[in-house]
C-alpha positions in Angstrom: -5.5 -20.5 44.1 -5.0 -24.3 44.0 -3.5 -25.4 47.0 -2.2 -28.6 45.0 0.2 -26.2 43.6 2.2 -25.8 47.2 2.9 -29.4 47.9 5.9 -28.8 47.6 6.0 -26.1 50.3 3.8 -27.4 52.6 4.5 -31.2 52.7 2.1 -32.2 54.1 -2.4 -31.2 55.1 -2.4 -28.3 56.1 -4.8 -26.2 58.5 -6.5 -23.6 57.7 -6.9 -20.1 59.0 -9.3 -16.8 57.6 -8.3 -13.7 59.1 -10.5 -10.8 57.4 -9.7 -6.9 56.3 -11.4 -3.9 57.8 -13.4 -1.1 56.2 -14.2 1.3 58.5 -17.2 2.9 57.9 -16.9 6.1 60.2 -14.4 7.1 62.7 -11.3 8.1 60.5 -8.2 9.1 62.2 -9.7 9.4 65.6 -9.2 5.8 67.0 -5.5 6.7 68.1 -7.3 9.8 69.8 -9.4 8.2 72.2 -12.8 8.4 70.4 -14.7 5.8 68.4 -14.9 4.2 65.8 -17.7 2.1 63.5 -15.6 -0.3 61.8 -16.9 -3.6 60.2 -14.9 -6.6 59.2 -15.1 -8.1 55.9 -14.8 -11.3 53.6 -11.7 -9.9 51.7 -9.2 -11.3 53.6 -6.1 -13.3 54.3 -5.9 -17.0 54.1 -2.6 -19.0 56.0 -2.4 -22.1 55.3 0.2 -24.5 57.6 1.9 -27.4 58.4 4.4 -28.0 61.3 8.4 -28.9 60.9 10.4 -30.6 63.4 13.1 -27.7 63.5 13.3 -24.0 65.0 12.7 -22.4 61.6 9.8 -20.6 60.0 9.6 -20.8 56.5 7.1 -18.5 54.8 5.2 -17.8 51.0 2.9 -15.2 49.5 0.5 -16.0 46.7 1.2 -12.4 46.3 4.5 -12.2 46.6 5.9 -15.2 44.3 8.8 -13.2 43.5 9.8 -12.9 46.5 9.9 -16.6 47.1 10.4 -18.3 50.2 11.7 -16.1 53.4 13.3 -18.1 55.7 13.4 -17.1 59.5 14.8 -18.6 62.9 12.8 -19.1 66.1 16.2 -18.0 67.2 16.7 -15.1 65.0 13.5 -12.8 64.4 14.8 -9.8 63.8 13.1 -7.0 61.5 15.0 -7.3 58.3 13.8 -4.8 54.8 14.4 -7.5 52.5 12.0 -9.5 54.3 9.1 -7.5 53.1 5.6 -9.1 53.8 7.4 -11.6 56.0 8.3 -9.3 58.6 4.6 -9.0 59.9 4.7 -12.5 60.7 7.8 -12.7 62.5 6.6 -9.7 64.5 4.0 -11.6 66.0 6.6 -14.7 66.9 8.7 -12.0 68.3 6.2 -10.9 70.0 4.7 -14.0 72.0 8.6 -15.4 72.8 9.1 -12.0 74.5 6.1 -12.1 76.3 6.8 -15.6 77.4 4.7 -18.0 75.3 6.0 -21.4 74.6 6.6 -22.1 71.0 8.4 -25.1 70.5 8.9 -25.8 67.0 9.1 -24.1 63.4 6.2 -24.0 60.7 5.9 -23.7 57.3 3.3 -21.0 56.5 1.7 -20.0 53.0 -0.8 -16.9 52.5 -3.1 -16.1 50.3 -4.6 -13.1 50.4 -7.6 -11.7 48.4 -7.2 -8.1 49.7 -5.6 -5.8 47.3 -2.2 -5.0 48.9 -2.0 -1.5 50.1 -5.4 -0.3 49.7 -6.3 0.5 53.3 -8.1 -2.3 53.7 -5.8 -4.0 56.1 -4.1 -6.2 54.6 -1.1 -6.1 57.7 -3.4 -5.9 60.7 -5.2 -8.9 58.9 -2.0 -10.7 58.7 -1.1 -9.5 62.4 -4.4 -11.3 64.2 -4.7 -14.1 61.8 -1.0 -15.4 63.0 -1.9 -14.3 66.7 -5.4 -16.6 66.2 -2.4 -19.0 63.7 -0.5 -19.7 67.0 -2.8 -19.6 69.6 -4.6 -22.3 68.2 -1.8 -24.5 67.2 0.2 -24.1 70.9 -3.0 -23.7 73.0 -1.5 -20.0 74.3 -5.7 -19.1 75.6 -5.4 -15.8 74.5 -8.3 -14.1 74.4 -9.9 -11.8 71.7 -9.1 -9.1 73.3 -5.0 -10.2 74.0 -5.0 -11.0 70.4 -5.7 -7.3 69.3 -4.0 -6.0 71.6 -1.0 -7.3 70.9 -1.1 -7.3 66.8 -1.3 -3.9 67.8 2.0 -3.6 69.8 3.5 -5.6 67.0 2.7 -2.8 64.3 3.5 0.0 66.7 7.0 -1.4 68.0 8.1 -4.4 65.2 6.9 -2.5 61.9 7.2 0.9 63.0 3.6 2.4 62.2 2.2 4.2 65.1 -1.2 3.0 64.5 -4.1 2.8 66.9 -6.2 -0.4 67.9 -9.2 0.0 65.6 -7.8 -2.6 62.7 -6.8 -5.2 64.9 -9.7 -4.7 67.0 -12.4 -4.9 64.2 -10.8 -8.1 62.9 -10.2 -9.7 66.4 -14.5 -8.9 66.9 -15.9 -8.5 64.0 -19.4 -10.5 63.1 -21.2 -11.2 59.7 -24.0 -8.9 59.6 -22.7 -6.7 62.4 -20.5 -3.4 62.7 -18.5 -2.8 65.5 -19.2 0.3 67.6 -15.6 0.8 69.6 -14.8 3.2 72.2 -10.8 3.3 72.3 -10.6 5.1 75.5 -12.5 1.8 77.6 -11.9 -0.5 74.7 -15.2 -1.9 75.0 -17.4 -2.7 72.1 -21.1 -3.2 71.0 -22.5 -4.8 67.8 -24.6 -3.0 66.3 -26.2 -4.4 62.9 -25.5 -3.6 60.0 -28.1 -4.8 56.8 -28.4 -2.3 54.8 -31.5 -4.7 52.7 -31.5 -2.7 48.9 -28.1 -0.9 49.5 -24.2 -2.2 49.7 -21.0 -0.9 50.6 -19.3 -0.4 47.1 -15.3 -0.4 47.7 -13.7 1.6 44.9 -9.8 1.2 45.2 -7.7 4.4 43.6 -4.9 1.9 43.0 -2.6 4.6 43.5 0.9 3.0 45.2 0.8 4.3 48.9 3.3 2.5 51.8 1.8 3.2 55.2 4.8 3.3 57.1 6.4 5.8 54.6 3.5 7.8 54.3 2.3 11.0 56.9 0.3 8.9 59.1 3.2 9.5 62.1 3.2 12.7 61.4 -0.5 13.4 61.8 -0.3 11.6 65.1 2.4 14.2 65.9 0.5 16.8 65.4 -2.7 16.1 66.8 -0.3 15.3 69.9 0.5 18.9 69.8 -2.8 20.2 69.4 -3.6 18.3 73.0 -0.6 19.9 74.2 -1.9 23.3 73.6 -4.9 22.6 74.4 -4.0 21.1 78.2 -1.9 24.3 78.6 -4.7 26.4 78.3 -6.9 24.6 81.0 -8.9 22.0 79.0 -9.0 18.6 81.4 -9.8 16.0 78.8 -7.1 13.3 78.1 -7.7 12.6 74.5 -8.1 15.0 71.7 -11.0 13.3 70.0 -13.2 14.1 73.6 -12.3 17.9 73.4 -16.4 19.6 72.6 -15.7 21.3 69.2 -17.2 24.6 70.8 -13.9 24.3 73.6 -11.6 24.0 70.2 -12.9 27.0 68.7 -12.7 29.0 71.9 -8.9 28.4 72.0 -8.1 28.5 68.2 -6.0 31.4 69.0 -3.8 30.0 71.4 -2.5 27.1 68.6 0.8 28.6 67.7 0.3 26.1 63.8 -2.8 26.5 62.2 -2.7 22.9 61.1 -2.6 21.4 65.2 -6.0 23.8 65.1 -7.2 21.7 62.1 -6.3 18.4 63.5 -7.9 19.3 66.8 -10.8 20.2 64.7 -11.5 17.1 62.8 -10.8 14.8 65.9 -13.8 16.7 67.7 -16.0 16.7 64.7 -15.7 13.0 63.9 -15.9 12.2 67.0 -19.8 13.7 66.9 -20.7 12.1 63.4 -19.9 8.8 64.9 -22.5 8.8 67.2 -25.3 10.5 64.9 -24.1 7.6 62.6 -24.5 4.7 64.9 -27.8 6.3 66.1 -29.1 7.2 62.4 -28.5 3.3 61.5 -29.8 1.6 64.6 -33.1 4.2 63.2 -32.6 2.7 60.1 -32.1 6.3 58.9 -29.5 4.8 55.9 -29.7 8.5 53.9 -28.8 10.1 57.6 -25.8 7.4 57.8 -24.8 8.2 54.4 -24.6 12.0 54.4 -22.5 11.5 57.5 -19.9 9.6 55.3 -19.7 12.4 53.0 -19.5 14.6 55.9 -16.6 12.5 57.0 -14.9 12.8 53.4 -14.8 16.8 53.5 -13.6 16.7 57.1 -10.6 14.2 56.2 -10.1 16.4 53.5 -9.5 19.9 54.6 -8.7 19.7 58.5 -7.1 16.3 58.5 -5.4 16.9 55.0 -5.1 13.0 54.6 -7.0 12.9 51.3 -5.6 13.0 47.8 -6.8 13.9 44.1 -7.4 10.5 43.2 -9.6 10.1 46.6 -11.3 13.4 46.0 -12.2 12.4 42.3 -13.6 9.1 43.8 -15.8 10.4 45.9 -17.0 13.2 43.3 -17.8 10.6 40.9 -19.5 8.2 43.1 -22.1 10.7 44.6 -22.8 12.3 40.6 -23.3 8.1 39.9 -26.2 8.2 42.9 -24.2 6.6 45.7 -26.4 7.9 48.8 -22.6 8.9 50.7 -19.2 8.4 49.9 -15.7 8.9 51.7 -12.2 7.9 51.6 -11.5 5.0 54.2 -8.7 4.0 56.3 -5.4 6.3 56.9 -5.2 8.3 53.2 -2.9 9.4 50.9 -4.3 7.0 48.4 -6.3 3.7 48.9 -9.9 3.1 48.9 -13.5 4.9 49.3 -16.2 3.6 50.0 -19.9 4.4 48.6 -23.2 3.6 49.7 -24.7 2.1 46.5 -28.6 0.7 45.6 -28.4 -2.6 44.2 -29.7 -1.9 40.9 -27.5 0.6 39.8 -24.4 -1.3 40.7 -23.6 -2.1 37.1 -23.8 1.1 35.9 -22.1 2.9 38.7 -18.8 0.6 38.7 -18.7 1.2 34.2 -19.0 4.8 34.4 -16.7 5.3 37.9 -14.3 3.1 35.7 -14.6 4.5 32.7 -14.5 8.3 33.9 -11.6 8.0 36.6 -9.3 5.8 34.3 -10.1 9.3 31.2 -8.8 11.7 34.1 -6.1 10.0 36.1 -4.6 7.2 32.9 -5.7 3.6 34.6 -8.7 2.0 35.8 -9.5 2.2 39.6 -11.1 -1.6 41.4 -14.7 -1.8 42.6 -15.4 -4.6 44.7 -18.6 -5.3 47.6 -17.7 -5.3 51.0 -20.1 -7.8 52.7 -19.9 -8.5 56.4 -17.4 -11.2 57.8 -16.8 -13.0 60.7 -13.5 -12.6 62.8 -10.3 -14.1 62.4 -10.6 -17.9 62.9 -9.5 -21.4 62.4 -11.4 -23.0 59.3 -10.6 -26.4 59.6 -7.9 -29.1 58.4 -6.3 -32.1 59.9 
């Protein structure tokens, strides 16, 4: 992108912002269940660039969305609108701080570009979300902390957009560290770095590129479901609060008493993955990568057949990238198309991306992406007059 090319929108130097996406590298599905989750932030990301204006209005553009044009909002007027489209992340998070009583005084004009591939699970909205959050509490001196800023991206996808997400996204990209993963426990929200070189070894991102819409998809009614499964399970004695804390052996011993076999399934995974998360974080601070890796795969199968999130184009993926000599492989983020990820030796990368290519595009009629995800810092300001 050459920024020359929005003088015209931006009249004027603008600052600079980087908010970054999220893989998660174990943890899937469970982050909304009180467990944890291994997520690491990376350097695909978004990019806002801004300028102020004297008046109440917010005027917004998308590199990716030039079609779309300019969408033109009110300080006074910030209501959820379709047409909107992208737009209506960002004037979520306005919404957001004028209900919760921050001061902010005037209008902007605010361009993003975005090197995330829209839709893939990667984040792009969260990313959006906590890069305006870090956007305007840098340009009105708000002081919210880290923490705040997750927190209420969060809230903004939840209530504003509709998605009933849990904190994980927002959270990995309000912490998130080069080099680093981010061990969260979503019951205390508290968090530990744990590090994440993998020396020989990257995380290959292989995008399906198969059209999926979170807040159309199943995602809410997973959530519903695994609420359920709780429900049963609390009415038959158990004492733990989330689903994802439930011992596995305590699911099985009251598999009878789920009156839908799929709330047994749910329950199932939640448990499970909650376990592999720890032998994950464990097997990696061992530097025990193949350990980490079969975990992922582990992960895959689970999402798969108890959580029933995955998808053909998913399953072929992963099939592919493990016959290519990936050490693990699984789907990442909420399902129903997006991304894997694969756990891939640096001299076979080549290789692995041509045939994955050239063997999914032969079965499902186009070409998948493959992209690296390397480590990034968390949303910030980058610089700019």
């Amino acid at each position: 992108m050459n920024l020359k090319d929005y003088k015209w929108f931006l009249k004027g130097t603008p600052k600079e912002f980087f908010s970054p996406g999220r893989v998660n590298l174990i943890g899937e599905h469970i982050d909304y269940l009180g467990g944890e989750v291994f997520p690491i932030a990376i350097d695909l990301g978004t990019f806002a660039y801004i300028t102020k204006r004297d008046d109440k209005e917010i005027h917004m553009l998308s590199t990716a969305f030039e079609d779309i044009g300019v969408v033109t909002s009110s300080l006074n007027d910030l209501s959820f609108k379709k047409e909107d489209n992208w737009a209506n992340f960002i004037k979520g998070v306005f919404q957001y701080l004028w209900q919760q009583g921050y001061n902010i005084p005037h209008g902007l004009n605010i361009l993003l570009h975005s090197t995330l591939p829209i839709g893939a699970g990667l984040s792009s909205s969260a990313s959006i979300e906590v890069l305006m959050m870090t956007v305007l509490n840098h340009l009105f001196d708000l002081q919210l902390t880290q923490k705040q800023m997750a927190l209420f991206s969060k809230d903004v996808e939840n209530n504003y957009i509709g998605v009933n997400s849990g904190i994980m996204d927002q959270y990995a990209i309000a912490f998130g560290q080069k080099d680093y993963a981010v061990h969260l426990n979503t019951s205390t929200l508290t968090h530990e770095l744990v590090p994440f070189i993998l020396k020989d070894y990257v995380v290959m991102i292989v995008n399906t590129n198969k059209k999926r819409a979170l807040s159309e998809s199943k995602y809410n009614e997973r959530r519903t479901e695994c609420d359920e499964a709780l429900k049963t399970l609390h009415q038959a004695g158990v004492k733990e609060q989330d689903l994802a804390r439930v011992p596995l052996d305590t699911i099985e011993q009251y598999k009878d008493q789920f009156n839908d076999i799929n709330h047994y399934k749910r329950a199932r995974h939640a448990s499970s993955e909650q376990s592999r998360v720890l032998e994950a974080v464990d097997a990696l601070k061992q530097n025990d990568l193949s350990g980490f890796s079969t975990l992922l795969t582990a992960t895959h199968m689970s999402l798969k057949n108890d959580f029933e999130v995955s998808c053909d184009e998913l399953d072929l993926l992963v099939d592919l990238s493990l016959k290519e000599g990936a050490l693990g492989a699984r789907m990442t983020g909420a399902g129903f198309g997006g991304c894997i990820i694969a756990i891939v030796h640096q001299n076979i990368i080549e290789s692995f991306k041509s045939n994955i290519i050239d063997r999914y595009a032969n079965i499902i009629g186009y070409e998948p992406s493959c992209y690296i995800a390397n480590t990034s810092d968390h949303a910030k300001y980058v610089g700019g007059n």
